[in-house]
C-alpha positions in Angstrom: 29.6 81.4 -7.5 27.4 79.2 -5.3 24.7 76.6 -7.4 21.4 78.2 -7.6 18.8 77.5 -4.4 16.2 78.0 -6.8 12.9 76.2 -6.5 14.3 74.8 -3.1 11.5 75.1 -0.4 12.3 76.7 2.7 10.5 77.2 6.0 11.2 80.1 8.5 9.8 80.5 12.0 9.8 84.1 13.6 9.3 85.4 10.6 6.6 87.9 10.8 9.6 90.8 11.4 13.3 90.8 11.7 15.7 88.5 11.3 13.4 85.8 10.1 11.3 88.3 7.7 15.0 89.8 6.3 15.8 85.7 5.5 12.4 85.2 4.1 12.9 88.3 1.8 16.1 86.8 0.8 15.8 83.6 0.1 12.9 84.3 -2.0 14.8 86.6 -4.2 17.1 84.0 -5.0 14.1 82.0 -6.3 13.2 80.1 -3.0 10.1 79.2 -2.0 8.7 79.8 1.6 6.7 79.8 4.0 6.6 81.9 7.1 5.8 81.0 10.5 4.6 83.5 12.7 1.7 83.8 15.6 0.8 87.1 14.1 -1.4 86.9 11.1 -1.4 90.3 10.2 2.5 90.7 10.0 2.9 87.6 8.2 0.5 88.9 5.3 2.2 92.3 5.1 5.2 90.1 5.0 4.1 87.4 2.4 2.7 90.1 0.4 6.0 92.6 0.5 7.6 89.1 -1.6 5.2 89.0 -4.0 4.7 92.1 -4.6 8.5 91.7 -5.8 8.0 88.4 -7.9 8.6 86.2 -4.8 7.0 82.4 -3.6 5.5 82.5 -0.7 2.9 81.9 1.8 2.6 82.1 5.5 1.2 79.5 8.2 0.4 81.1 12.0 1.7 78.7 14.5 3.1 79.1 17.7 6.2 77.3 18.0 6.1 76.0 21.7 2.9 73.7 20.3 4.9 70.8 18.8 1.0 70.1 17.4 1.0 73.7 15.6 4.5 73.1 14.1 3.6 69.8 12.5 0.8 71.6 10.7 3.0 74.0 9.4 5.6 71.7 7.9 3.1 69.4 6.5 1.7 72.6 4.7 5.1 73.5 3.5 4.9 69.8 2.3 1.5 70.6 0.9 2.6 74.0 -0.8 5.6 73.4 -2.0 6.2 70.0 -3.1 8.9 69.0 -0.2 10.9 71.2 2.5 14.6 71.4 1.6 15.5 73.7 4.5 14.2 74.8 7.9 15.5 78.0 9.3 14.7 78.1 13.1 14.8 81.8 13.4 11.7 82.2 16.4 13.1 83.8 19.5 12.1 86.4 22.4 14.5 88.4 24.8 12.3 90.2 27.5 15.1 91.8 30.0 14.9 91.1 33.7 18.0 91.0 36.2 18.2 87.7 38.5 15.9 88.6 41.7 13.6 89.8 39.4 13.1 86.9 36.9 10.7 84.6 38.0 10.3 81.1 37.2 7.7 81.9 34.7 9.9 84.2 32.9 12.4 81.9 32.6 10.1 78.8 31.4 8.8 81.0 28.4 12.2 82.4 27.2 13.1 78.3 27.3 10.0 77.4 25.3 9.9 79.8 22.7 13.9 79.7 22.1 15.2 76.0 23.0 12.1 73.9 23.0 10.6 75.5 20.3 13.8 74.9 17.8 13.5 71.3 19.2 9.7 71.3 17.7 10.6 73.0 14.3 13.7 70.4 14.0 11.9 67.1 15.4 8.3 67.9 13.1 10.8 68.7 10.0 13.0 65.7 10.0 10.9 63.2 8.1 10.4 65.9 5.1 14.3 67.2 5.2 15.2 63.4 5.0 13.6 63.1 1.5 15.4 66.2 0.6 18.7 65.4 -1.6 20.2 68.9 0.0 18.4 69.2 3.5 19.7 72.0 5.5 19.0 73.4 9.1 19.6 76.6 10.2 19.7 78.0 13.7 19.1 81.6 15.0 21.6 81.3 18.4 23.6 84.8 19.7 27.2 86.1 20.3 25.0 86.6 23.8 25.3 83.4 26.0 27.6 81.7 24.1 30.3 84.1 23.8 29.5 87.0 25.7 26.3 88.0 28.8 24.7 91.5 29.1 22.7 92.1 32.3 19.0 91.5 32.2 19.6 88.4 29.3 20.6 85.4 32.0 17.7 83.7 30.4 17.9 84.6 27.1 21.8 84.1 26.8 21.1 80.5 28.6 18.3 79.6 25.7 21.0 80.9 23.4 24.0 78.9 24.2 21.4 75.3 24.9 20.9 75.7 21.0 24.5 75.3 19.9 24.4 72.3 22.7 21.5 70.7 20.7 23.1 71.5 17.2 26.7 69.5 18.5 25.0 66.2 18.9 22.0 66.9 16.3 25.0 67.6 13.5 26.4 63.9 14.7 23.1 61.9 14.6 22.0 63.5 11.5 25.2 63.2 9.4 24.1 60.3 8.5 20.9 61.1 6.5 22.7 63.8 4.2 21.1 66.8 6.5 23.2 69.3 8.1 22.8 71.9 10.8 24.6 74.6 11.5 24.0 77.9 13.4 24.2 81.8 13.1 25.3 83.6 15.9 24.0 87.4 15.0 26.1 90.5 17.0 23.5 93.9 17.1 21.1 93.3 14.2 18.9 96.5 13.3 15.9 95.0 13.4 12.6 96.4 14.9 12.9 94.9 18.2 16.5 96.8 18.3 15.4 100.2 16.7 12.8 100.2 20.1 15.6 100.4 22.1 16.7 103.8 23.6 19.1 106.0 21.6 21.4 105.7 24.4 21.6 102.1 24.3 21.8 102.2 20.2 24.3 104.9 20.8 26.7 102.3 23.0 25.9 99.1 20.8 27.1 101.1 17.7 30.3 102.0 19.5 31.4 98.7 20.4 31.5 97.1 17.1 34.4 98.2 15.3 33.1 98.3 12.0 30.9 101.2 13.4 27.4 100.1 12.6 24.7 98.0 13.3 24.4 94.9 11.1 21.4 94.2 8.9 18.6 91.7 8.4 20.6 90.6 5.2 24.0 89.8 6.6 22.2 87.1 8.7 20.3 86.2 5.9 23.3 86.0 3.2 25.1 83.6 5.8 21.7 81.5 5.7 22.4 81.2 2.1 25.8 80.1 2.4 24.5 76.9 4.6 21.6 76.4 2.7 23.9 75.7 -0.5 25.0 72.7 -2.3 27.9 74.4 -1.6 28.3 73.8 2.2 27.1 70.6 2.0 30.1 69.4 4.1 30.1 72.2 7.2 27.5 70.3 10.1 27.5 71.0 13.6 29.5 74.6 12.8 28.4 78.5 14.0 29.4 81.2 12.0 29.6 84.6 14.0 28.3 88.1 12.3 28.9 90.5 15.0 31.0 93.1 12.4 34.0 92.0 15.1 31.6 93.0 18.6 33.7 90.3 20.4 37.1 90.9 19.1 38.1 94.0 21.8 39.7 93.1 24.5 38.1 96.5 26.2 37.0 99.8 24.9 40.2 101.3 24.8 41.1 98.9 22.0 38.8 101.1 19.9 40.6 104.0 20.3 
């Protein structure tokens, strides 16, 4: 049985919906307190308000997190809030689909920002306050996509991806020292909203290449959060843990028969 994370404080960016909103709900039940960081106000209070309505801490902040100025704010109102941070989950991403010829330079800069840059802003405005943590954690949102496997239309998205776990190699080496780790998540098909959008066709096909035959949920990322949030993992830095239910273990589809 892992040590208790309760009372620790957390903060969570994308976490209006999805992944980030399934970790918010779950670190709060095990007693967290958190704050979710979101640019939609109206998703974070449904969300903020679903945990307390259950006997959950939390609050919500709206920031974007390409504005290294907007993600200051938010930690230092985590600060503010909660007493401290003790753990930062970097959760914010996007994944518009567009085949190369078609994405344009713009595209690519925003799937950059949002992804890559904007980790960089939740980790660099965070440091100070996870330093005077006794058990600071960091927690990266990356994807089987771009570091282990592509899917047409992602080039951008799986390239974002895979710059994360570059960042989290040396980040895990310069912050050893301090007592923080960082580590990463690298979610398979996740049934989140974004994903239920998708056609049934495409649901149909993702379903059928994971061999334990269905989608994964918001709380097996979220579980896995806990697990590098503990006291417990206090020595696993600069690590990614995939939770794909095996998506990248066939060697073809035949291997499913």
């Amino acid at each position: 049985m892992m040590t208790p994370l309760s009372g620790r404080s957390v903060l969570i960016t994308g976490a209006s919906k999805g992944i980030g909103k399934g970790m918010a709900k779950v670190f709060a039940e095990k007693g967290c307190q958190v704050l979710l960081v979101a640019r939609n106000e109206t998703l974070l209070s449904e969300a903020v308000s679903s945990i307390r309505a259950t006997g959950g801490t939390a609050d919500f902040f709206c920031a974007d997190v390409t504005d290294a100025d907007a993600m200051q704010a938010a930690v230092d109102q985590a600060v503010a809030r909660f007493g401290g941070l003790d753990i930062l989950c970097c959760n914010a991403g996007i994944f518009p689909s567009a085949r190369l010829g078609q994405i344009t330079g713009k595209d690519w800069d925003m799937v950059m920002n949002v992804n890559a840059k904007g980790m960089f802003h939740a980790v660099n405005s965070a440091l100070p306050a996870l330093k005077k943590s006794d058990q600071g954690r960091i927690i990266l949102t990356s994807s089987i996509t771009g570091p282990i496997t592509g899917y047409p239309g992602w080039s951008h998205y799986g390239a974002s991806k895979a710059a994360m776990l570059g960042f989290l190699r040396t980040a895990a080496i310069e912050l050893a020292s301090t007592g923080i780790t960082i580590n990463a998540i690298l979610p398979g098909n996740i049934a989140t909203e974004g994903m239920t959008e998708l056609a049934e066709d495409y649901m149909a096909t993702m379903t059928a290449s994971i061999p334990m035959k269905h989608l994964g949920s918001t709380d097996d990322i979220a579980y896995a959060a806990l697990f590098f949030a503990s006291r417990e993992a206090g020595f696993i830095t600069g690590q990614t843990l995939v939770v794909d239910g095996g998506q990248v273990l066939p060697e073809s589809m035949e291997a499913m028969a």
